[in-house]
N, C-alpha and C positions, 0 to 999 in steps of 0.2 A: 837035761839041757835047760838052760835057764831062760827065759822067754827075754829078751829087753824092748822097751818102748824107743823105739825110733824118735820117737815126737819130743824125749822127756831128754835124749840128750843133744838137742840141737840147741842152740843158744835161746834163753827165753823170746829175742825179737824176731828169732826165724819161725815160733814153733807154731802148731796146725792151732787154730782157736775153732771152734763148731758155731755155726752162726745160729744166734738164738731163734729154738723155734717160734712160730708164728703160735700166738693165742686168742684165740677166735672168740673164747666168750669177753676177752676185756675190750676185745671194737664191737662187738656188740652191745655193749654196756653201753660203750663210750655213747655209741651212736643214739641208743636207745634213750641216755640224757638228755643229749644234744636235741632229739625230734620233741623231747618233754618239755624243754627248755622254750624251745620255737612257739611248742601249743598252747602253754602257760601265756607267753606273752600275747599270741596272738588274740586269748582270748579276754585276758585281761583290755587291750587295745578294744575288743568287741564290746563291753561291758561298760568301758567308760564312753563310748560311743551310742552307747542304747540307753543311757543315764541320760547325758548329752540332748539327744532327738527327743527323749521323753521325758522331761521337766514334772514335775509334779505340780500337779490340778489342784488340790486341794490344801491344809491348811495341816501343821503338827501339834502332837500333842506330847509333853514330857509326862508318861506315866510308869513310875517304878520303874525310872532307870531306862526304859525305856522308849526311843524316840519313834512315834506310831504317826503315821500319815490315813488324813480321811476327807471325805466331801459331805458336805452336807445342803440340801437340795428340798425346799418349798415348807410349807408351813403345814401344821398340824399334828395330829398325835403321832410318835416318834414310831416311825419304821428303820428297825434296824438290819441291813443285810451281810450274809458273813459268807465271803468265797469260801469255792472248797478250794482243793491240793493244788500247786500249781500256778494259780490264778492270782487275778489284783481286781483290784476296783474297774480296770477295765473292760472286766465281761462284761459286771451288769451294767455300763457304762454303752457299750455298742450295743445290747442285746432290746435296748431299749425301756426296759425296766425300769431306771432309777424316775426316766422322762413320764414316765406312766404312773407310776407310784406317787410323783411328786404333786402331783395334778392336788392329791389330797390328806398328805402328811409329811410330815418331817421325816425327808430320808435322811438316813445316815448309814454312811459306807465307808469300812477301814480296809486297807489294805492290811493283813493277818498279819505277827512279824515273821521275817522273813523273805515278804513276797510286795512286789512293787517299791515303794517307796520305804517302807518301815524296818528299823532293825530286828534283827533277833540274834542277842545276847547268848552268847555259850553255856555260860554257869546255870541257865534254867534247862527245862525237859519241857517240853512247851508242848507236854497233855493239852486235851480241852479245859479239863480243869483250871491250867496254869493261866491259858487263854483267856477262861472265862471271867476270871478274876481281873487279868488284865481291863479286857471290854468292859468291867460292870466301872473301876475307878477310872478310863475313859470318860464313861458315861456319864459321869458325878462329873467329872470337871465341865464339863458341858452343858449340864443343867438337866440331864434324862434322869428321870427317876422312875420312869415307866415306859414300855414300849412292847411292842409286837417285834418279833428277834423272827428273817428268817436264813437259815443256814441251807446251803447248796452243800452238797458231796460232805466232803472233811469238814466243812464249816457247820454241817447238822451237826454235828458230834460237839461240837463248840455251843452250838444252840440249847443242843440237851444238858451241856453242862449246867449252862447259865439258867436252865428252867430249874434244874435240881438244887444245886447251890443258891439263887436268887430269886425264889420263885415271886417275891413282893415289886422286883423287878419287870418281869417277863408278863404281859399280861396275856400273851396269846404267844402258837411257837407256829411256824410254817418250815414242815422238813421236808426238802426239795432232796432225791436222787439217794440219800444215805446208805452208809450201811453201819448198821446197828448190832448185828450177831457173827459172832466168828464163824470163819471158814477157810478151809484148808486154799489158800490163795499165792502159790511157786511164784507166780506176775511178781506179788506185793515182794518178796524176799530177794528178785533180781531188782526192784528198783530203789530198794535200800542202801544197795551198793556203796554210793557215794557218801553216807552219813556214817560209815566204821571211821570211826580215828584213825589216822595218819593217812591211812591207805585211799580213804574216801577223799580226802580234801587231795592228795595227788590225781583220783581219778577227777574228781571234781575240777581239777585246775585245767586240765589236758581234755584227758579223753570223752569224758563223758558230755562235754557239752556239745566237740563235733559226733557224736554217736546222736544227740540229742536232736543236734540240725537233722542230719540224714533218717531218722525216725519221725519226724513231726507228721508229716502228710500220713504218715503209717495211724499216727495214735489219734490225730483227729477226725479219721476214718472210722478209728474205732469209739472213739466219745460220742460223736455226732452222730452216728449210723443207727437207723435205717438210713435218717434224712442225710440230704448231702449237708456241704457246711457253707451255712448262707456268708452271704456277701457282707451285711453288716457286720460279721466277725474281724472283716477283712485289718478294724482300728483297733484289734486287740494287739497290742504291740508285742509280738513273734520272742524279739529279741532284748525286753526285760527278761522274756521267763525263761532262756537260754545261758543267764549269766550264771558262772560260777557258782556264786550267794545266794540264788536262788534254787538251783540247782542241789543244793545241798539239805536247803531248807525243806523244798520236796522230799526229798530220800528221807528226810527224817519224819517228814509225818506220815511214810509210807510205813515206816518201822512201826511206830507205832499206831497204824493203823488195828490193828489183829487185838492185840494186847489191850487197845482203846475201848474197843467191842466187847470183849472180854469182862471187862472191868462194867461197864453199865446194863451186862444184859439182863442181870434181874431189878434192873430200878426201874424200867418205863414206866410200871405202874404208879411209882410216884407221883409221877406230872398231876399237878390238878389244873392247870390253865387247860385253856378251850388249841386241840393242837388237829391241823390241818398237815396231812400225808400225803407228795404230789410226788408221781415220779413217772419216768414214761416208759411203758407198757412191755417197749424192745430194749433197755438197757442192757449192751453189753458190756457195761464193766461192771454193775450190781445187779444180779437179780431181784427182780422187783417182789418176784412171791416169796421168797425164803428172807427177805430185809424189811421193806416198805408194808408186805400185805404180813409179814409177822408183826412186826408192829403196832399195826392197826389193831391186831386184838390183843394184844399186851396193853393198850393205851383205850379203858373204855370210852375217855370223852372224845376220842380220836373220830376223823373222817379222813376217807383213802379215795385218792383220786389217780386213776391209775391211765396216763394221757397215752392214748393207741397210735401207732406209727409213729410214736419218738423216742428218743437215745435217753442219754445220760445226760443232753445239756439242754434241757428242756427252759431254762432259761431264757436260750437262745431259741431252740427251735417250737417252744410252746408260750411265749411271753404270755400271752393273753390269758393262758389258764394258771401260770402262776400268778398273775394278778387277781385273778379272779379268786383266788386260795387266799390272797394277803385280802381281799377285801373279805373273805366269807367269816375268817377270823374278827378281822375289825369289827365289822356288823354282829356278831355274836357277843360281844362285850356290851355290861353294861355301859349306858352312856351318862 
């Protein structure tokens, strides 16, 4: 018997049509754009509003293509300070430092590219080395031809550059917090994230900056601690270092953190300037004995000052005895 479709010979305007099913991964798509779309903007909106509130203090410089923002602050021989990851001129700006220092040299403080006010160009890898280079033709347009260079966190790594590459430069080094020698570090490889191409600059547009809001009280619990995190931090403006471009700019010196380390662990003994090693005692995000007191005897003309009951931002919560480190260097030079 031969089977016939009821359906097939009813006139085509009668006949059954199946209602298309429902597909659930293309509204979620849809939706999943739409909420990227939202965060993209919103955050963009947040960016040019933290631009907006926070104007830039200081003065630029067109060096290699690159437009770099810096302050410069009291007279005498030229102290130069370099943020670490993260950060702008306005740490050591709240943390009191630049006001302490200026009392009796010429500070100078750039915001790294990337971070605060200054660009950072895609076509470069902006190593220390790329940095260093940067900072020294900075320096030249300015009239330094010598200085005391000191580097916090990521910005030591910049400091050592410029001692090893410049050393007629650099007359003294002060490395605040560093780290210097690789180590197996899973933290540094999630916060890379945002600097893979394509994928990073979409996290970076979205997610990662409201990920970044709702983590901050989290990670400067962890910079700052033992101590709490003083009050004078309070004018470090939040929401520069939450922008997209900055954001990115981080993730990428976190990449190349490891790799950075890597690449200079057998040179410290190069250094022949007079170089002072300050870091505080309970750092948790570098260990101070396997970074700061290795280096002390990698670096014979080195002194290790190792501050008890403080973190990683000894800037902030040890001013005094990083001053004390920038003068112990000064006063060590001939005069």
């Amino acid at each position: 018997m031969t089977s016939v479709n009821r359906n097939a010979r009813l006139p085509a305007s009668m006949r059954y049509r199946r209602r298309p099913e429902p597909r659930p991964y293309a509204a979620a798509a849809a939706v999943t754009v739409i909420a990227l779309t939202v965060a993209a903007l919103v955050n963009r909106h947040l960016a040019k509003k933290a631009e907006v509130d926070n104007p830039p203090t200081g003065k630029f410089l067109e060096v290699d293509g690159v437009r770099l923002h810096y302050i410069e602050r009291g007279s005498g021989d030229a102290l130069v300070l370099l943020h670490g990851n993260g950060s702008m001129i306005e740490d050591f700006q709240s943390s009191g430092l630049i006001d302490l220092a200026a009392k009796n040299h010429r500070v100078i403080v750039f915001d790294r590219p990337g971070f605060g006010h200054s660009d950072r160009p895609r076509n470069v890898i902006w190593t220390p080395d790329a940095q260093a280079e940067l900072i020294k033709h900075a320096l030249a347009q300015i009239g330094v031809s010598n200085a005391v260079i000191l580097g916090h966190s990521w910005g030591a790594s910049v400091a050592v550059a410029l001692g090893l590459k410049f050393p007629d430069l650099v007359s003294g080094l002060v490395l605040a917090s560093g780290y210097y020698y690789p180590t197996a570090r899973p933290d540094v490889v999630a916060m890379s994230a945002p600097a893979v191409p394509l994928l990073g600059d979409i996290m970076g547009h979205t997610i990662s900056p409201l990920l970044s809001r709702l983590m901050w009280p989290m990670m400067l619990t962890k910079i700052f601690g033992p101590r709490p995190v003083p009050k004078k931090f309070a004018q470090f403006p939040k929401e520069m270092a939450l922008r997209p471009s900055q954001i990115r700019a981080s993730a990428a010196e976190s990449a190349l953190m490891i790799p950075d380390a890597f690449h200079f662990r057998n040179r410290y003994g190069e250094l022949k300037m007079p170089v002072v090693i300050i870091a505080g005692e309970e750092d948790r995000l570098i260990d101070t004995g396997t970074q700061s007191a290795r280096l002390h005897d990698d670096i014979s003309q080195s002194t290790l000052h190792r501050v008890p009951g403080s973190g990683h931002m000894i800037q902030q919560t040890a001013t005094d005895d990083v001053m004390a480190a920038i003068n112990e260097v000064a006063g060590g030079l001939p005069g």
